[in-house]
N, C-alpha and C positions, 0 to 999 in steps of 0.2 A: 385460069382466073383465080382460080384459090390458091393456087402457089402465092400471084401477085399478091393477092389480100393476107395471106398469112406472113409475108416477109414485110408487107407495111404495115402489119399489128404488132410484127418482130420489134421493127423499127422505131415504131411507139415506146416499146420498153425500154431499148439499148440506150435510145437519145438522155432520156432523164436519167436510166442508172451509169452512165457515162458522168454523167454532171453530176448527181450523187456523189460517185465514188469519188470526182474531185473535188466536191466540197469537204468530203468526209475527209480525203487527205488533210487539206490548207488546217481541218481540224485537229488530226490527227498529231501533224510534226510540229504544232508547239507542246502537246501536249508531254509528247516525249523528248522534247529538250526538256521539259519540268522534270522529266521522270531521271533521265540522266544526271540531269546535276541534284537531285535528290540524292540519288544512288550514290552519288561520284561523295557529296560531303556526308554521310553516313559513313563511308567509306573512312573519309580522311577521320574523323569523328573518335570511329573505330582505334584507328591510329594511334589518332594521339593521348588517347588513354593508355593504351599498350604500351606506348614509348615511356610513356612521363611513369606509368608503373617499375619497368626496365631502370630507368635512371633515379628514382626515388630515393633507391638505399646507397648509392655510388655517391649520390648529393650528400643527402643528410652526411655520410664521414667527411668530404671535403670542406663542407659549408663551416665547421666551426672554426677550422685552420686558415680558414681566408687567403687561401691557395688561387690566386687569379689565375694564374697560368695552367694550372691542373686543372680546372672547373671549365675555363674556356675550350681548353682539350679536348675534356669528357665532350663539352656541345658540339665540338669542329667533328669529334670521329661520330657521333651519332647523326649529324648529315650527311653521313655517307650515304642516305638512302636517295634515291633517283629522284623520290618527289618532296622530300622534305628538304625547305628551301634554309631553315635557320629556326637557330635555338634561344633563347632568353630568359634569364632567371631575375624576377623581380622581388625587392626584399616589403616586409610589410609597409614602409611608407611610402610603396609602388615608386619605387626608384630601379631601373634597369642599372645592373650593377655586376653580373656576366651575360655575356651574349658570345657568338660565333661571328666572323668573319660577314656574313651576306646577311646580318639579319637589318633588317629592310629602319630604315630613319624614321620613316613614315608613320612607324608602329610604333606606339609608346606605353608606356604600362597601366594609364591610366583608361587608355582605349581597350587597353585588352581586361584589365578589371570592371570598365565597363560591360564588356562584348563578353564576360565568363559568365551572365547569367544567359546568356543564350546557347544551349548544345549542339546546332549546327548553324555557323557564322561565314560569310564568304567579305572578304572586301575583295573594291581594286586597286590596284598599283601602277604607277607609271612601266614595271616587265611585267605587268598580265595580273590574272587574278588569281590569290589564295585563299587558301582555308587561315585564318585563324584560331586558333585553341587553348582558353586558359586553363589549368588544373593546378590545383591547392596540391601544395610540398606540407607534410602533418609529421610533426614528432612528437610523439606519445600523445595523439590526440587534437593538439593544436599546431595552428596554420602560423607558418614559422616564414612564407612566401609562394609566389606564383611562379610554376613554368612557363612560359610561353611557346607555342608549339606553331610553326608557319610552314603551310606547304603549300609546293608548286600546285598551280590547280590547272595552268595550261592544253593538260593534255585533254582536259576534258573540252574544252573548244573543238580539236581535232574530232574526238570521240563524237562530237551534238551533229558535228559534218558529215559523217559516217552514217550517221544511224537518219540522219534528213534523208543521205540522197539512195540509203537501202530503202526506206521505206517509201518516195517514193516512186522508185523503181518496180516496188511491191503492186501499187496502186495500179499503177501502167500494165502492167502485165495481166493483174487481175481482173482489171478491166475490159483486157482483150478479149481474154479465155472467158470471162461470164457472157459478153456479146455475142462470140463464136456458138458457143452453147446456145446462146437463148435464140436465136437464126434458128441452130440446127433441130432445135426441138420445135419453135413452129411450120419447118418444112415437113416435120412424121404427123400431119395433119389436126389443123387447128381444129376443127370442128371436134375430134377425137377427143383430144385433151379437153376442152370446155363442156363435152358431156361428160366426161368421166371429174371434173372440177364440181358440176352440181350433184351426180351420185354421190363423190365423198362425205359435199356438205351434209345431203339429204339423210348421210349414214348408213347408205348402199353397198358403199366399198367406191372404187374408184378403175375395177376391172373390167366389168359387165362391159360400156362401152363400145373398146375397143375391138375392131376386127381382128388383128393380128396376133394368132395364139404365142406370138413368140414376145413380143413386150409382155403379154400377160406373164409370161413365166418369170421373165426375167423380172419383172416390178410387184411381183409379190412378195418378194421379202420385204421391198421397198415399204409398202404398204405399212406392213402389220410395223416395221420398224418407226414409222410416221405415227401411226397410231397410238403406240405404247410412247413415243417422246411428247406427246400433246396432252395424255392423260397424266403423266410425269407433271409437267408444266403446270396443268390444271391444278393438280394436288398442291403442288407449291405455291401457287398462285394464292389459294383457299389459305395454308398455312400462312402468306404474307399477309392478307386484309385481316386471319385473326390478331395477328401480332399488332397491326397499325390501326382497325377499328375498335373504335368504342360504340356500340349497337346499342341502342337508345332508340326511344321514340320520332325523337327529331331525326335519327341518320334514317330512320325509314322512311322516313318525309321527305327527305332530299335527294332521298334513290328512288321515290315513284315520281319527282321533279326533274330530275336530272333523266334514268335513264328508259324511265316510261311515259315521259310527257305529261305529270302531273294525274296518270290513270285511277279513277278509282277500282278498288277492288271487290270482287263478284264472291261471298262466301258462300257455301252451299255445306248444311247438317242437317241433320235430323233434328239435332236437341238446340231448340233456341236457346239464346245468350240470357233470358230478362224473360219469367214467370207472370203473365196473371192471376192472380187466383182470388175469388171470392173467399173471404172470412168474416162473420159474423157480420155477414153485410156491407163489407168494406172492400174494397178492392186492393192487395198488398201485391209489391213486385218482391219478388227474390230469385235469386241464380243458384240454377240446379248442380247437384254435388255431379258436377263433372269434368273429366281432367280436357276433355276437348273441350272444354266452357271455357276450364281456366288459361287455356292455351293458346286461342285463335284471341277471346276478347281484348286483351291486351293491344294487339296485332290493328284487329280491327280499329281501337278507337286512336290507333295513331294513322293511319291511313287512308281512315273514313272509307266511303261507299253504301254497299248491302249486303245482309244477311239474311240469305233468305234459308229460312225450318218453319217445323212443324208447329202450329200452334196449337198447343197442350194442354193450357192453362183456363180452367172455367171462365175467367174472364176476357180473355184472349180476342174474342171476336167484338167485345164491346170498349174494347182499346183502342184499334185500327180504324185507319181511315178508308175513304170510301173503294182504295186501291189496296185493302190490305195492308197496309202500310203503318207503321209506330217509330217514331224517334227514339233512339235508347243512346247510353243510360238514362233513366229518370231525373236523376238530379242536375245533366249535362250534358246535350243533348249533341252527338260525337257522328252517327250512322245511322244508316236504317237499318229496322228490321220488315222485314217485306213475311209473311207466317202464308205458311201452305195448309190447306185444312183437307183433314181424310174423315172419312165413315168410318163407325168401330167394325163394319168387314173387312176395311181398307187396312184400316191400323194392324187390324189384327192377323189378316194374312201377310203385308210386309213386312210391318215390324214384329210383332211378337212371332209370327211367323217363318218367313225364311231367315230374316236377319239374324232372332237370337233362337231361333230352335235351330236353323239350318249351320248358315255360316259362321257366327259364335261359334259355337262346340267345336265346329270343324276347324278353324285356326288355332282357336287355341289346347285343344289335344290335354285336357282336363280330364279326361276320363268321363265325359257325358256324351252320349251317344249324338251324333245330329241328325235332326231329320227333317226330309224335304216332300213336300207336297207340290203337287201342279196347282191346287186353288192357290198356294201361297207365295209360287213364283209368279203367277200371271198377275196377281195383285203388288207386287215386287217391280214388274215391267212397265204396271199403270203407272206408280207413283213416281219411278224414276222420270218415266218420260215426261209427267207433270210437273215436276222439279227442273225440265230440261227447258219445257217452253217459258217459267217465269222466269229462267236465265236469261231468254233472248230478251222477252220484253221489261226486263229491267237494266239488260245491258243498251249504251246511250253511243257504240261503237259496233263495224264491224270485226275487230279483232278483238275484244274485253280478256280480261286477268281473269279467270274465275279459279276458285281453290276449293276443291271438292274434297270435303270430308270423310273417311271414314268407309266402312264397309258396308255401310247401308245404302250407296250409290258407283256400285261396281259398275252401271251397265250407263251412269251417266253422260261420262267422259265421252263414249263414242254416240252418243243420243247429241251432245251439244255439238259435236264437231258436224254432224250430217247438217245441222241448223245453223252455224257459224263456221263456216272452214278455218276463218282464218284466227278464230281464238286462240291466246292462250291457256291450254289449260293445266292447273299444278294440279294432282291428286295427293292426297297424303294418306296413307294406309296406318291407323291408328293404333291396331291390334298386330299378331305377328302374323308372319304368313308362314303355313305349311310346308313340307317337304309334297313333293310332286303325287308320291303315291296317297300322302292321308287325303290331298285336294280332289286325287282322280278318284273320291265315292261320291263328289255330287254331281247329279246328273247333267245338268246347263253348265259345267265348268266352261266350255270352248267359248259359249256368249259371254259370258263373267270375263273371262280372259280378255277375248273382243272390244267387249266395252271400256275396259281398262285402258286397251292400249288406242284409245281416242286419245288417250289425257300426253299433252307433251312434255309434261315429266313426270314422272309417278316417285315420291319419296315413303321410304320406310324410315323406322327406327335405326336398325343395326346392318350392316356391310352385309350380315348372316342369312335376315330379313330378302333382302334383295336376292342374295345367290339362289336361294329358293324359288323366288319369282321367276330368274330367268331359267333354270332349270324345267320348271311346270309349264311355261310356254314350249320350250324346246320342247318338252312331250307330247305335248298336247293340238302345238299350231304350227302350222307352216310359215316360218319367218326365217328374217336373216337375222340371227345377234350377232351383235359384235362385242366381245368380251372385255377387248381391250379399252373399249368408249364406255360398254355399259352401256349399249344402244338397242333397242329392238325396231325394225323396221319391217312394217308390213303392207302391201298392199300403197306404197307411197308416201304412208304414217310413219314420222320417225318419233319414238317413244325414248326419250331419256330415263334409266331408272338410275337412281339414287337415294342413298342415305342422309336421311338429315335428324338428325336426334331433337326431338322435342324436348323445352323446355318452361320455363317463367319468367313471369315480370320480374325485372330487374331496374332500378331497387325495388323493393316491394311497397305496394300504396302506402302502408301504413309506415312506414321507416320514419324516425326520430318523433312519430305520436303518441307511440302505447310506454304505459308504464313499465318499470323497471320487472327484471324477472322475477325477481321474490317478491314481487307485491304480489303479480299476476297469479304465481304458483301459490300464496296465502290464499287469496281467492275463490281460485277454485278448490281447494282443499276445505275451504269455510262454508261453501257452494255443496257440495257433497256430502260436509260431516264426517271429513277425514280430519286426524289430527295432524298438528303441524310439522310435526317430522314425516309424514310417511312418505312413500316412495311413491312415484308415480309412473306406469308405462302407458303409451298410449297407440293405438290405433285406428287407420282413418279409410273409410272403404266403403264403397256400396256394396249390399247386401246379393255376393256374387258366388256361385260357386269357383270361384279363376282367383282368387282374392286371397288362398289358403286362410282365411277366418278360424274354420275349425281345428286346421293344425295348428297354427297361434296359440289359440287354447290349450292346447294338446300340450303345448309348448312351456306354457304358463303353469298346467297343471305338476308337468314333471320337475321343473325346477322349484316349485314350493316342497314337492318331494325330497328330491334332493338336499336342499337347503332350508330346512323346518325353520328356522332362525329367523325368515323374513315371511311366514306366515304373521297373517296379520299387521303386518308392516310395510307390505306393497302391495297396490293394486291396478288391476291392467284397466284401463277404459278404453273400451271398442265403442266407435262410431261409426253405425252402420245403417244410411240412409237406404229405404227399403226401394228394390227396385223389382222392375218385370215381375209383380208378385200375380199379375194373372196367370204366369206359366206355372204345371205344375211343380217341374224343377225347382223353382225359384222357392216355391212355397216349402216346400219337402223340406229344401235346404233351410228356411228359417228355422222349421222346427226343430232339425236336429241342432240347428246351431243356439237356441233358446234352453235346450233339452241338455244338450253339455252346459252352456254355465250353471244352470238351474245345479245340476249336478258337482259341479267343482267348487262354488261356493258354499251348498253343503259341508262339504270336507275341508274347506282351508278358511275360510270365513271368522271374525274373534274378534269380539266385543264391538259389535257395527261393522266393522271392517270390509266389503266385501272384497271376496279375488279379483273376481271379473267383475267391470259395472259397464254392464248391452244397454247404449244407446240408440235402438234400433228408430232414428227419428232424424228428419233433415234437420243440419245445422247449416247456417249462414257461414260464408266465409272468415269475415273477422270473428265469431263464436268458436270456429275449428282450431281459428291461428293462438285463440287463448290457452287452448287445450295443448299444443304445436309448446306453447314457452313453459309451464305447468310440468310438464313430462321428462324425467332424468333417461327416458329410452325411449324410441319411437322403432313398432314393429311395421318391418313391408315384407309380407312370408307369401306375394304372388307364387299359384302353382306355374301360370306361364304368362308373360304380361308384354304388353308391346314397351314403356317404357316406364309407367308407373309414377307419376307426380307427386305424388303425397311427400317419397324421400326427399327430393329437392324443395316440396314446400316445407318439410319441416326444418330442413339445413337454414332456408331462407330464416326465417322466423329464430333461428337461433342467435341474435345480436350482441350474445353474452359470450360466443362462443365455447358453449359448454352444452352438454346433452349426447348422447350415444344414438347411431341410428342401424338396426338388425337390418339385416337388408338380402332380400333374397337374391340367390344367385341366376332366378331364374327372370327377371326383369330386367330391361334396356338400360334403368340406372347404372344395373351393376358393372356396366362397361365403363362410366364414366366416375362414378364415384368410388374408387378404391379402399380410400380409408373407413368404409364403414365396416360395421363385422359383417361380413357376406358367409350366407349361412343356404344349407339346404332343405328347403322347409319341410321334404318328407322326413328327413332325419330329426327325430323329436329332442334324442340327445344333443344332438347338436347346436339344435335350436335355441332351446334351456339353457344351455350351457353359454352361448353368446348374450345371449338375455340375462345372466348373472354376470356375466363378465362387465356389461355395459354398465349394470347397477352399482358394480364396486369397481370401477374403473378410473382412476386416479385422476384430477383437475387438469394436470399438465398434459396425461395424455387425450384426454377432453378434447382439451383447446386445441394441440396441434393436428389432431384428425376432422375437429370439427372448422378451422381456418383454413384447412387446403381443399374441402371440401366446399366451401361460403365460395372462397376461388373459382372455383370450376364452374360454380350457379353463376355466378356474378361473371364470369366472363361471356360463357354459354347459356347466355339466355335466349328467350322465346323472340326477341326480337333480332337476333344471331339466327333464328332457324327458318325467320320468315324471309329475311334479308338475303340467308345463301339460297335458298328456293327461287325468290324475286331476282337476284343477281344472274342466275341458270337461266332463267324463263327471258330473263333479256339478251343472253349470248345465244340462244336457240331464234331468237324472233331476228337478230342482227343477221344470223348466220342463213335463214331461210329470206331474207332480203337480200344477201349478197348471190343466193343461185339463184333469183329471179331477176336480177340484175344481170346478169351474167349469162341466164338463157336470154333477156331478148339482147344485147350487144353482141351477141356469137350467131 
């Protein structure tokens, strides 16, 4: 009975790709007649250049002796060739005045003067059809008459009959032999193949299935070689939509139209988009100095939905509606924000807790110890899973989009999946990830892992990023990777991980609003009570130990060293919005980093002047982007950073194409942006040293590193990185519909 059924599934196939293959023919053999007679008059083309070169100089000596008899000669013996039918020399009043013996009546010089702006020309003739070919006879420059060149073009009729009835011949054959085959492979047992078709999809392998250890052997090269041509394809694939999209707000709108049915999107952070806060009795909104603020918003208010965080802001709870609920942006009313509210135990064992005493320090390998408590993980577990239930009841589907942010919701992904199976869910891992052994000191790594791979893609910054990840599973958990996909599969969960480099709005809101750049730079130089030449560097960072702040300085201090000449005539301004200052760390770190400028300005400081001017205070986004055009240097000296924004926001901002940007070697940028001075920020000399270079570094070469650099933002932006996340998350949800397809028809 399953022989029958598997030879009338067979049968299914053969019948359409029988009819395929001859439609693909009737397609196929005009298209190579085209290609033939292409080829055939390139060919003659070829020719007749070569010939009329050959005869150029033979002409020119008989031409002025008006040798009839000697000129027709020359033409009768250069048709000796097999396919050249006849020769003809036309003088400039296109008058045919030698010719050869067969050259055709039909042709006259005024056609062929016409037919000489065309480089491959076929007519026909009452004996068949030719090539004809004019080319200019030049003495010393000027055209003194035309050759005419006519060749047999017969043979390629023979030639278009040849290649018709090989090809198809081709078709017939081929068609045999794929039938034969495709018979003989649903007789080695359908049911076989159709399990081993939804483990590949599912990212199993495609071996496990089968009973018979002897196909297993024999189709494992098969395998891994399927494998590595699909991730090939994919890569190129990715390379082609960069080349042909422009990623914009609207192409995001017509990829959740087109390939997710109009879905809105589930955001899930810690740190809301849009601030409440009481001030002198007023209630004011502002958006907090953060590179995931500045990264997802964008995103969001082109694709609408919800974002649901933490609400933080003293006025926060008298903003919301009766569901927790606030329209944002303020002035444009684009998405929701949906605010999760925690007790200062809550807060302070999740987040100041495990998040940035635990897992902070441990990714990023800063040289701060991390540490972990049990009161600070099980407070970690409340709030995740709190964050898991407003997913469900905000999501309006059982399969939703949701995009979970960041390192603060490690254990989310698989909390949502146990509540929705059928979500999609993107992670995006903000900061970097560890090498296996700094991860293996915390103690819940295997649940952290777990969780993770709920989410059905997990993207990082860098390719580097990733290799780590799958590494630390391979340690730590029982799974299958597949290296070649970049898939982890556990327990039925297939985990896509991937790279996707975070980026920015592009163009940026304020593009063709703000003043010119020497007004903005008067400004704030007028704003400060700096004089109107001085130099300005600036830097933009919350108040982190991971942010290299104090080497910066360090950096600043040594090159006024070195270069006494620009004491007093440059100054760094550090903006440095104060964060996690309940921790002790955080606090420590202020003072030493108040305690060095205090100090550096001391000794370089003249007549007002300062070295350093510590902004340790939140600034508004357009107040940052003033400081961004102001600045002949912008420092990013991260000790280890996932990718680090600030560099690209200040490339954006640079619309004069002029400004230098130091850029540490140890941040995600520095993969993408080359042309910056990429420097190492524990080395102070060398730091100093790029930071003068930048200062006295010539306009021209300005522009050309800071215009391939605008390039790269402006290609590669934020709506580029949600797009290729969103693109993945729809070949993953296609590809898990076609094995569920597939299990119930087998």
């Amino acid at each position: 009975m399953r022989g029958f059924r598997s030879l009338k599934l067979s049968l299914r196939f053969v019948v359409p790709l029988v009819v395929a293959l001859g439609m693909l023919a009737m397609a196929i053999v005009p298209l190579v007649d085209r290609l033939t007679l292409r080829w055939s008059v390139r060919d003659m083309d070829i020719r007749s250049r070569l010939i009329t070169s050959t005869l150029q100089e033979p002409l020119l000596e008989l031409l002025p002796q008006e040798n009839r008899q000697k000129i027709n000669k020359l033409l009768l013996r250069a048709t000796q060739d097999e396919r050249l039918l006849a020769l003809g020399f036309c003088n400039q009043e296109q008058k045919l005045i030698y010719r050869s013996p067969s050259f055709p009546a039909d042709i006259s010089c005024r056609s062929a003067k016409d037919d000489s702006q065309k480089p491959l020309y076929l007519i026909s003739l009452p004996q068949g059809p030719v090539h004809l070919s004019a080319n200019a006879i030049e003495l010393n420059g000027t055209q003194i008459g035309t050759l005419v060149l006519v060749h047999d073009m017969s043979y390629m009729v023979r030639r278009s009959a040849d290649t018709r009835k090989y090809v198809i011949i081709l078709f017939i054959v081929l068609g045999v032999v794929v039938s034969l085959i495709t018979v003989f492979v649903a007789h080695l047992s359908w049911q076989g193949w159709m399990d081993g078709v939804r483990a590949m999809l599912r990212g199993e392998g495609i071996l496990k299935p089968f009973a018979q250890p002897v196909v297993e052997s024999e189709l494992q090269p098969l395998v891994g070689d399927l494998k590595a041509l699909l991730r090939s394809l994919d890569a190129e694939r990715r390379l082609a939509d960069d080349s042909t999209i422009t990623w914009s707000p609207d192409t995001l709108r017509k990829l959740l139209h087109k390939q997710l049915t109009g879905e809105k999107i589930i955001v899930v952070s810690n740190r809301e988009p849009y601030i409440h806060s009481k001030e002198d009795g007023e209630i004011k909104v502002h958006r907090p100095a953060s590179g995931l603020v500045t990264a997802v918003e964008p995103v969001m208010r082109a694709c609408s939905g919800t974002w649901i965080a933490h609400g933080s802001g003293s006025a926060d709870r008298e903003t919301v509606d009766a569901n927790d609920r606030v329209m944002v942006p303020p002035n444009k009313s684009e998405y929701n924000l949906r605010r999760i509210w925690m007790s200062e135990e809550e807060e302070k064992g999740y987040y100041y807790g495990f998040a940035n005493e635990g897992l902070w320090p441990l990714c990023h390998i800063a040289h701060v110890r991390p540490l972990f408590r049990t009161t600070d993980w099980e407070q970690y577990v409340k709030i995740n899973q709190r964050f898991a239930d407003a997913v469900v009841k905000e999501a309006d589907s059982y399969n939703p989009v949701v995009l979970v942010q960041d390192y603060h919701f490690a254990l989310l992904p698989g909390m949502i999946r146990k509540l929705l199976p059928k979500a999609t869910i993107i992670t995006f891992w903000h900061i970097p990830w560890p090498n296996p052994e700094s991860f293996g000191i915390c103690p819940w790594r295997e649940e952290l892992l777990k969780g993770m791979l709920g989410s059905t893609i997990l993207g990082f910054h860098t390719p580097y990023h990733c290799k780590n990840f799958l590494e630390t599973v391979d340690r730590y958990l029982e799974t299958r990777i597949e290296h070649e996909s970049s898939t982890i599969s556990r327990r039925g969960q297939l985990t896509m991980v991937e790279s996707y480099p975070i980026s920015i709005q592009w163009p940026p809101p304020w593009l063709g609003t703000l003043p010119p750049i020497e007004q903005t730079r008067n400004e704030i130089l007028s704003e400060l009570g700096l004089p109107a030449d001085q130099l300005l560097g600036i830097g933009v960072d919350r108040m982190d130990y991971t942010k290299g702040i104090l080497e910066r300085f360090n950096a600043v201090e040594r090159m006024l060293e070195l270069h006494p000449e620009l004491v007093g005539r440059f100054s760094f301004i550090q903006i440095a919005a104060p964060s996690r200052s309940a921790l002790e760390e955080y606090r420590a770190f202020e003072a030493r980093l108040h305690a060095l400028e205090k100090r550096i300005n001391e000794r370089f400081s003249r007549d007002g002047c300062k070295a350093i001017i510590l902004k340790a205070e939140h600034h508004e986004p357009d107040q940052v982007n003033r400081y961004y055009r102001a600045a002949q240097v912008c420092m990013v000296t991260s000790l280890h950073d996932g990718m680090n924004l600030v560099a690209k926001e200040y490339v954006a901002a640079r619309d004069d194409e002029r400004g230098v940007l130091v850029l540490s070697q140890f941040t995600g940028a520095a993969n993408e942006l080359y042309e910056a001075l990429i420097v190492n920020p524990y080395h102070v000399e060398q730091t100093s040293e790029a930071l003068y270079q930048g200062l006295t570094m010539p306009e021209y070469e300005q522009q050309e590193r800071m215009r391939s650099m605008r390039a790269q933002v402006r290609d590669f932006n934020v709506y580029r990185w949600a797009g290729r996340m969103l693109l993945d998350a729809v070949r993953v949800r296609q590809r898990e519909k076609l094995a569920t397809r597939i299990g119930r028809e087998s």
